[in-house]
Every structure is written in structure tokens, then in C-alpha cells.
C-alpha positions in Angstrom: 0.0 0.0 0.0 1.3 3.2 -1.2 1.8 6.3 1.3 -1.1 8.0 -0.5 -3.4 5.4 0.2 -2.0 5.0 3.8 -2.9 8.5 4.3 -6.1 8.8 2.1 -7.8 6.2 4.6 -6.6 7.7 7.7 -8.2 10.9 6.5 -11.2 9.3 6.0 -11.4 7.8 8.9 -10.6 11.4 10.8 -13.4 13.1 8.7 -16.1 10.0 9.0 -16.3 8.7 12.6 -19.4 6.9 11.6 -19.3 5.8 7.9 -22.0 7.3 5.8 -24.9 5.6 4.2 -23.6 7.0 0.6 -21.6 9.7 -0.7 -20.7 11.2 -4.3 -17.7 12.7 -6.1 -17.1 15.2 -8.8 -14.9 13.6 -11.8 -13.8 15.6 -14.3 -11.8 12.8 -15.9 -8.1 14.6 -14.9 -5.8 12.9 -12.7 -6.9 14.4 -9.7 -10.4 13.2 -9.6 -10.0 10.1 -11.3 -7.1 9.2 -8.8 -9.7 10.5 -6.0 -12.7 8.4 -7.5 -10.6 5.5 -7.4 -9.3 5.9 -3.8 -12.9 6.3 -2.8 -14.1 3.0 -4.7 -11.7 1.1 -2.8 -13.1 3.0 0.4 -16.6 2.3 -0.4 -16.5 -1.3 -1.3 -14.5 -1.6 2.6 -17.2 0.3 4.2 -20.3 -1.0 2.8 -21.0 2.5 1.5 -23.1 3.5 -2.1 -20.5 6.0 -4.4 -22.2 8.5 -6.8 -20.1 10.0 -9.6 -20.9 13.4 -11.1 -19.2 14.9 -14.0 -20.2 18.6 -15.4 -20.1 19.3 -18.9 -19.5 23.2 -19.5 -20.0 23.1 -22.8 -16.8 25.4 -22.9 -15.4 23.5 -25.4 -16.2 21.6 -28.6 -14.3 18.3 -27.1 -16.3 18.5 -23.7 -19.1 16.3 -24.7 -17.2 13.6 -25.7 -14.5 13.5 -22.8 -17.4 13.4 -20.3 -18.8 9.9 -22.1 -15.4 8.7 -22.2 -15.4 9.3 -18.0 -18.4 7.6 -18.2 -17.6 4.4 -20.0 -14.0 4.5 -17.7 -16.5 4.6 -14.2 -18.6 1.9 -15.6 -15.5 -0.5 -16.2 -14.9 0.4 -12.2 -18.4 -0.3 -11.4 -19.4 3.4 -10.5 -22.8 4.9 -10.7 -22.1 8.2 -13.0 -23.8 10.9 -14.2 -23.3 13.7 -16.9 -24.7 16.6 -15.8 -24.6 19.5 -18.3 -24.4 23.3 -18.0 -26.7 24.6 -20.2 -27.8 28.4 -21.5 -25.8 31.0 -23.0 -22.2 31.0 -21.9 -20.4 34.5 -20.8 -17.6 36.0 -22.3 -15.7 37.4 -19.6 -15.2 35.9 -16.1 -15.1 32.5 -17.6 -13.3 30.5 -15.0 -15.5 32.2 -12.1 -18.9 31.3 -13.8 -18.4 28.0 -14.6 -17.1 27.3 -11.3 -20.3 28.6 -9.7 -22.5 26.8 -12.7 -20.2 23.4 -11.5 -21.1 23.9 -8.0 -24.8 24.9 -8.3 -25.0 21.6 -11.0 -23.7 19.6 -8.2 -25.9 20.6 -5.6 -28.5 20.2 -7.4 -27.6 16.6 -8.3 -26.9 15.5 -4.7 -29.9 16.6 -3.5 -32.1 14.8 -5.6 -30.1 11.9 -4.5 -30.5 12.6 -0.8 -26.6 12.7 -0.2 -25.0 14.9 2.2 -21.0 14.6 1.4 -19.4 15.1 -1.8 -15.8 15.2 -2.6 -13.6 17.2 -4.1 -10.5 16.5 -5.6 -8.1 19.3 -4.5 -4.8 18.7 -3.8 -1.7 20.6 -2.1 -0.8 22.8 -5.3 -4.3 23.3 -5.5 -4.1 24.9 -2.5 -1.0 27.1 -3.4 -2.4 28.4 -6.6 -5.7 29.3 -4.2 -3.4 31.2 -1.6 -1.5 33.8 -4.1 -4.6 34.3 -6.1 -6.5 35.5 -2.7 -3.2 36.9 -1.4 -2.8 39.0 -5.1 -6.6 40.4 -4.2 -6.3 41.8 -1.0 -8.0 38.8 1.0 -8.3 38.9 4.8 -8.3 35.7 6.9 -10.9 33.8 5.9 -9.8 33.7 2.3 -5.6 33.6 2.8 -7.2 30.6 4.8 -7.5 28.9 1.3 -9.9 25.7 1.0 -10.7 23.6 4.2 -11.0 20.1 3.8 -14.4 20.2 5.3 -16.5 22.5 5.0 -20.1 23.6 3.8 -22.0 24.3 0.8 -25.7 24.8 2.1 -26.9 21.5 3.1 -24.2 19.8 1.6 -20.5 19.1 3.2 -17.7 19.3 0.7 -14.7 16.8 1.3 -11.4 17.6 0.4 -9.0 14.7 1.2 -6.2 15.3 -0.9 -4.8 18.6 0.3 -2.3 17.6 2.0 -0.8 14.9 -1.2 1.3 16.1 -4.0 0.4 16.2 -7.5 3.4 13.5 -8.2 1.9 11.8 -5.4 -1.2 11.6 -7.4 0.2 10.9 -11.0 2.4 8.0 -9.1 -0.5 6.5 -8.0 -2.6 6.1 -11.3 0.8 5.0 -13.2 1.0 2.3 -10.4 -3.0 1.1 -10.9 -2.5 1.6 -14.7 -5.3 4.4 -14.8 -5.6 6.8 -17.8 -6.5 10.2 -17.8 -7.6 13.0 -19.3 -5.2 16.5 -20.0 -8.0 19.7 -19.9 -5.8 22.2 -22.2 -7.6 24.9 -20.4 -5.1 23.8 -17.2 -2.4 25.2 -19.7 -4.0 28.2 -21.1 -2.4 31.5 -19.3 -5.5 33.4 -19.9 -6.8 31.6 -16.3 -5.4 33.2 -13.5 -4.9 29.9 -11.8 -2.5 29.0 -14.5 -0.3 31.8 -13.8 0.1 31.0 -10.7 1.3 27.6 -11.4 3.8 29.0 -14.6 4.9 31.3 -11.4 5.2 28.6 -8.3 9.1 27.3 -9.8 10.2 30.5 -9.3 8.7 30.9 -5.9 9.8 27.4 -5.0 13.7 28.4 -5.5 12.9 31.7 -2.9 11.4 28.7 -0.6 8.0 29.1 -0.5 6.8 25.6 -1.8 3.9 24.6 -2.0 4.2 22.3 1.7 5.5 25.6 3.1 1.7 27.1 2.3 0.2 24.4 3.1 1.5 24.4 6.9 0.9 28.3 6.8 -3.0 28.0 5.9 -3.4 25.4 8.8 -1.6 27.5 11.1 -4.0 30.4 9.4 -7.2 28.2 10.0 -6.0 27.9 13.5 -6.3 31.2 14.2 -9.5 31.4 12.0 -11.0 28.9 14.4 -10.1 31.2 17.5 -11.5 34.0 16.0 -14.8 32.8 15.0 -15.5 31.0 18.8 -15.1 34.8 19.9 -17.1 36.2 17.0 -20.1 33.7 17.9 -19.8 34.0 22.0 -20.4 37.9 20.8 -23.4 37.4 18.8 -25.0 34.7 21.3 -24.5 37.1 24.3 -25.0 40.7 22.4 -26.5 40.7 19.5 -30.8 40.8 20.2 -32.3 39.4 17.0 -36.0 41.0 16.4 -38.8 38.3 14.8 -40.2 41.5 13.1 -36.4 41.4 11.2 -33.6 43.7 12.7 -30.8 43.3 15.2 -29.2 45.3 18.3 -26.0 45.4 19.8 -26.0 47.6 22.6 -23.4 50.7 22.8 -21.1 49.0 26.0 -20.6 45.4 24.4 -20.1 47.1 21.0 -17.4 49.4 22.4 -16.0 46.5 24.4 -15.4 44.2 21.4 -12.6 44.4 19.5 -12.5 45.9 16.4 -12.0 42.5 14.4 -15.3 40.9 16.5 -17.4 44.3 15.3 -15.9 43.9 11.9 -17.1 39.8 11.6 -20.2 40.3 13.3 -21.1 42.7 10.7 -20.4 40.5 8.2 -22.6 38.0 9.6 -25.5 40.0 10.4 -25.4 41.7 7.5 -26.9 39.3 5.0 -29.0 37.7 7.6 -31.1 40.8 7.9 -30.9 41.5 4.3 -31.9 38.1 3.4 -29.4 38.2 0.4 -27.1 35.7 -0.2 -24.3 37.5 -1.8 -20.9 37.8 0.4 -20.4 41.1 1.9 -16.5 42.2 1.2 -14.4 42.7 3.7 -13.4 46.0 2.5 -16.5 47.5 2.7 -17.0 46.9 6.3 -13.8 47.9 7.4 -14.5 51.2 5.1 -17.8 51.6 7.0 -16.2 51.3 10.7 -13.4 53.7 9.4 -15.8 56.2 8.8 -17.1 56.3 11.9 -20.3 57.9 10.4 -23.5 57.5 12.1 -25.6 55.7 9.7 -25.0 54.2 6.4 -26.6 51.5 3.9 -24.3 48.2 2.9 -25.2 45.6 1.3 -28.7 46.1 1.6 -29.1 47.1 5.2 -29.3 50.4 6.8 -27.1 50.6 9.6 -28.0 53.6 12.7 -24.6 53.8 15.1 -27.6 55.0 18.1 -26.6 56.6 21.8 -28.0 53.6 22.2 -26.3 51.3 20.6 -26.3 49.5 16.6 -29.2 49.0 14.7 -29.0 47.1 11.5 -32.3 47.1 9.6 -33.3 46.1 6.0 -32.5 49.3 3.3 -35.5 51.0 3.0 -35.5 51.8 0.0 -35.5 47.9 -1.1 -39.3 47.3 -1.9 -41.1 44.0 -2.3 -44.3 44.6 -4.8 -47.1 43.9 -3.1 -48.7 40.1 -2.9 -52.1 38.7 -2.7 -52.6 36.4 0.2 -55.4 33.8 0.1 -57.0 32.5 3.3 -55.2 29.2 4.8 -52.1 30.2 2.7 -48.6 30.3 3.7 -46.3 33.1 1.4 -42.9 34.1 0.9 -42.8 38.3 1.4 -39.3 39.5 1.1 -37.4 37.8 4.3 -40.8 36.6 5.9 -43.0 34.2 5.4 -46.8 35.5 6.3 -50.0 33.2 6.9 -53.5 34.3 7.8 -56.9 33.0 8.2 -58.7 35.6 5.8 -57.5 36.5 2.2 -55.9 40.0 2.4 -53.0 41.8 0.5 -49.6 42.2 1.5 -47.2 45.7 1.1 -45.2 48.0 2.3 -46.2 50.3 5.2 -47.7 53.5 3.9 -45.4 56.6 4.7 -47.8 58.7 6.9 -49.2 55.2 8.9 -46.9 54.6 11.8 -47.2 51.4 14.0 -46.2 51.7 18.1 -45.2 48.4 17.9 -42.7 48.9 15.5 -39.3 50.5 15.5 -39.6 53.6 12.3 -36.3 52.2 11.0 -38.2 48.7 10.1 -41.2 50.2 9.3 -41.0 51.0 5.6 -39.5 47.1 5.4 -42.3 45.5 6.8 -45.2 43.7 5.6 -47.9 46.0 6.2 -52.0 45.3 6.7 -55.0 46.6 8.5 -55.1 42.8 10.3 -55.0 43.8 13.6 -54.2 40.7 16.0 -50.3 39.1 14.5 -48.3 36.5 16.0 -44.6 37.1 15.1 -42.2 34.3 15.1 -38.5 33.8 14.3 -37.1 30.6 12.7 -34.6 28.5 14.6 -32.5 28.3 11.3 -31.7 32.2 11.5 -31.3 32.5 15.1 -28.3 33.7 16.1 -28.4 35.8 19.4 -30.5 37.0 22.1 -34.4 37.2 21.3 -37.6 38.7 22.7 -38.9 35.8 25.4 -42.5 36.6 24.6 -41.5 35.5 20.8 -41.6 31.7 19.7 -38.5 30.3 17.7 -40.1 27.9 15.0 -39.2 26.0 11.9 -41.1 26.7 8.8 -42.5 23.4 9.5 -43.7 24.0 12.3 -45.6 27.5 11.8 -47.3 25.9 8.3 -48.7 22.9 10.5 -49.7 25.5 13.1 -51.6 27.9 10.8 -53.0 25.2 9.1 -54.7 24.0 12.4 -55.6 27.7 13.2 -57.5 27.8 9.3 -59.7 24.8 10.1 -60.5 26.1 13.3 -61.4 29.6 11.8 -58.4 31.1 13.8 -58.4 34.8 13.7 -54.4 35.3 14.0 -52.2 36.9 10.9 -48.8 35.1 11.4 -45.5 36.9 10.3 -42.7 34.5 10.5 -39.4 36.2 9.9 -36.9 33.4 8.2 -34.1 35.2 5.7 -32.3 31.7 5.3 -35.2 30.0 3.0 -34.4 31.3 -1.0 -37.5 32.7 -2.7 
């Protein structure tokens, strides 16, 4: 047994204390992923566990088609269950690399979870890893991103495996010239127009100064270290200050925000931030620290307006980011903005009015808020978005759990309009 295998199934012992009922990998039909399918195969057949195979077709090039059956027929000989899952539409001219690496991803998650698996792997190895450091280094990243790629962590639902960080590509190609494995050369991995390719032309040259590629790789874990430490503090701070409103705004009173320091304000932000929004997209690093810098009293990022108070911090949805109004039938359960609203009655949802003010209401959330003449609501935050301190008169609830309670409320001609504030659930 070579030392990659050796060390291939100690990792997976380390990241599976329990083996899985089935798991899936993406094969592009390079030596990386087919040396990583293969590993797995082996792994599988041990372990008594089901291996998916998913291969994404960009469509990037006229050859793409027929390399991904030629994967498939290779899997097939290995006994693999493989798909071919292609990337359809009209392809963008600039950004290439960046698109289709979102398109593979998105594909991918897609196809695992019609297949109700929870772990797929990824076939990144240690230069991998370098290429991913000076690219993020060359573009100003903080932490997180000079951090590189883990080799666990999360896309939504799904938990991304990367077991061969820490092997060599010579590792790698030894392997599938031992097992008599062909591969597949992508002649986009030579093409300098990719910024990933520079990086490799440019990694001799930093080798001979000394800064291999094992040298970054001991540097990211000692980065991730830190990372690790930094985020225990970050979420102690948002458990024990931050207040998170059901009716869709946080606080962070004016002691505990002056107390923290400055990096703790700086991630906090960064996580509330697109909870309150409801927006997916990642806030930049830049921008925050540009906002804290300023030391103005209130500003809009990212789709939030954020009030530095006498009191304290108020972040709040950007008023001036309106949701058209929506019809609401009676019994029904709809997605308004970050909410999800039910009531008994049909009625239409919309903004608040200018002139109508509501006591119950801060003003700041007012214009952001689903607005009606019901008069008796029940507001509820979801367990999935809760991330702090909360009012105790307010229930926490799944989605679940507030569609079978207004459904038992409809039947019995209940007479409450529900506002269910849950920015984690896509529209």
C-alpha cells in the first residue's frame, strides 16, 4: 500500500467517525479526480457505502461532450454509478473561470440533492491549495480567504470533502501510473488566460525563494488555527449581544459594542449583514472595514441600513428595497421579502404607507415591513436564523412548524395573521 493510500484512509477515517450511508464525487476525468474516485471505490466497497459519480459538462469546449462519455464508459468498467450533468444556456464572455465554477457547484448541488446525499468530494490537492493562496493573497484577502480551502466545509446542506490537500500532484500521478489508470489533459489547465495558470507557470520560481507549496500548506493550517479562534469569539459575541427582532432587525447595545474588539465588530457585521438582508451575496471585507473607518452614524451596505444610536447599533433592511405587493389567500402560507406571512382571511400584503406609523414597531423597520390593516399578529423567528439574544414573549419555530400551526388555526377559523421572519429560505 502506497503512502497516499495509507494517508487517504486515515483521513477518511478522521473526517467520517461513523461511515455514511452514501456519498458522491465530482470527476472531471483529470488525474486528480479520477485518482480520487478511485481511492474512494476502494473506500466504499471496505465500508459497505453507495459512491455516486458526477461529471459537469460546460459546454466550454467543442471536445467537452465527448470527454465526459469517455469518463463515463472508464466509471462503468470500475463499477461506478455516474452521471453527466450539463451546463446549459448561454455561456459568458468574460469571467469564464468564475462562472463556470459557480455553474459546476450549483449543477452539483442540485444533483446530490435529488439523490439525498449529504457529502461530496472534491479532488483538490496541495498545489491546488497554493495556486488558491497567491490568487487570494494578489486580491487583497483577509483571513478567511488567505485561509484557502478547508478540507471540510459547507455548501448549504451539503458538506464538501477535500481529502487530498495535503498529497502532492506527483503523489497523485504515481498512484494512477502504479493502478495503470488513464487520464484525461483539460488544455484549459495550460491556457495562461486563467489566472490559476499563472500561478502555477509562477510557483518554480517561488519554490527556488522557498516558499513551496508544503510551506503554504503548513501556513494556511496555522492560518485556519487562528480562524478557528476568531470565529469562537465572534459567535460568543453574537449569542450574548447581539438581540435578533422576529419582526427582522438586530441590536447590539453601545457597552458590548465598544468592548469588542474591532476584528469581533468587523465579523459580526459580516454575519448579520446578510441575515437581515436576506441576500445571499458575500459582503467584502473591504466594505465593512471602510464603514467602521468612517465612523459615520448611519449608512446603507449591502442592503441594510445601519444607525450607530446613543443607544447602541441598529441594522435594519434598506428602505429603500421594496417587495411589490402580494395577494394572500385564506389558509395560505407566502414568501414576502425575508418573511414568510400566513392568515386566516385573504388579504394583501405591502409596504407600510409613509404617513401610517405602527407603536409596535421601531420607524427604522417600518418602511421594510409587511404592512396590513389585520389587527391581531403572532410574530415568530425561525430556529435556522437564530443567532443571538431574542424577545422571550417571541416563539423560535421551523417553517414546518408554523405551516402545521396555521393550518390547524385555518380549520378552526383562527383569527391570528402570522409573520414568520426566516431570511435563510431562498424565494
Amino acid at each position: 500500500m502506497s503512502f497516499l493510500e495509507k494517508g487517504f484512509d486515515l483521513k477518511l477515517a478522521e473526517l467520517f467517525p461513523e461511515n455514511p450511508e452514501k456519498v458522491s464525487v465530482a470527476v472531471s476525468g483529470g488525474a486528480d479526480s479520477l485518482c480520487l474516485t478511485h481511492l474512494l471505490k476502494k473506500w466504499a466497497d471496505q465500508n459497505g457505502v453507495q459512491l455516486y459519480a458526477f461529471t459537469v459538462d460546460h459546454g466550454l469546449r467543442s471536445e467537452s461532450a465527448r470527454e465526459a462519455k469517455s469518463v463515463h464508459q472508464q466509471l462503468k468498467k470500475f463499477g461506478i454509478w455516474h452521471q453527466i450533468l450539463v451546463w446549459r444556456g448561454k455561456k459568458p464572455k468574460t469571467h469564464v473561470e468564475e462562472s463556470a465554477r459557480l455553474a459546476r457547484y450549483d449543477l452539483l448541488q442540485q444533483a446530490c440533492q435529488k439523490k439525498k446525499i449529504d457529502f461530496l468530494f472534491l479532488a483538490h490537492h496541495e498545489e491546488d491549495q497554493t495556486e488558491t493562496f497567491w490568487a487570494r493573497l494578489s486580491h487583497k484577502s483577509g483571513l478567511d480567504g488567505l485561509c484557502a480551502m478547508q478540507e471540510k466545509s459547507h455548501l448549504g446542506r451539503l458538506t464538501l470533502l477535500r481529502p487530498l490537500l495535503s498529497f502532492s500532484k506527483k503523489e497523485i500521478l504515481d498512484y494512477l501510473k502504479k493502478n495503470e489508470i488513464s487520464w484525461v489533459e483539460d488544455p484549459m489547465n495550460y491556457n495562461p488566460v486563467y489566472e490559476r495558470v499563472l500561478w502555477r507557470n509562477r510557483q518554480k520560481d517561488l519554490s527556488q525563494m522557498g516558499l513551496t507549496p508544503k510551506i503554504i500548506g503548513t501556513l494556511t493550517k496555522r492560518l485556519v488555527r487562528v480562524k478557528q479562534t476568531i470565529d469562537f469569539y465572534t459567535e460568543s459575541f453574537i449569542k450574548n449581544s447581539v438581540l435578533l427582532s422576529p419582526v427582522g432587525y438586530a441590536f447590539i447595545g453601545k457597552m458590548a459594542w465598544e468592548m469588542a474588539p474591532r476584528e469581533i465588530r468587523l465579523r459580526a457585521l459580516l454575519h448579520l449583514l446578510p441575515l437581515i438582508s436576506g441576500q445571499d451575496k458575500i459582503v467584502s471585507l473591504e466594505s465593512v472595514e471602510k464603514l467602521l473607518e468612517s465612523q459615520r452614524t448611519s449608512a446603507t451596505l449591502a442592503g441594510c441600513q445601519i444607525l450607530f444610536h446613543k443607544k447602541g447599533i441598529f441594522i435594519a433592511r434598506e428602505m429603500r428595497r421594496v417587495t411589490p405587493p402580494k395577494k394572500l389567500k385564506a389558509g395560505e402560507c407566502v414568501r414576502w421579502d425575508r418573511f414568510y406571512v400566513a392568515s386566516p382571511v385573504s388579504l394583501s400584503l405591502s409596504h407600510q404607507p409613509p404617513k401610517k406609523r405602527n407603536k409596535d414597531l421601531p420607524y427604522l423597520v417600518q418602511k421594510t415591513f409587511p404592512y396590513t390593516n389585520y389587527s391581531k399578529v403572532h410574530y415568530s423567528i425561525d430556529l435556522d436564523c437564530f443567532c443571538g439574544l431574542y424577545f422571550p414573549e417571541v416563539a423560535v419555530l421551523t417553517q414546518k412548524e408554523l405551516e402545521k400551526k396555521v393550518r390547524l388555526d385555518y380549520k378552526k377559523g383562527g383569527k391570528t395573521l402570522f409573520i414568520h421572519f426566516n431570511p435563510r429560505i431562498q424565494k
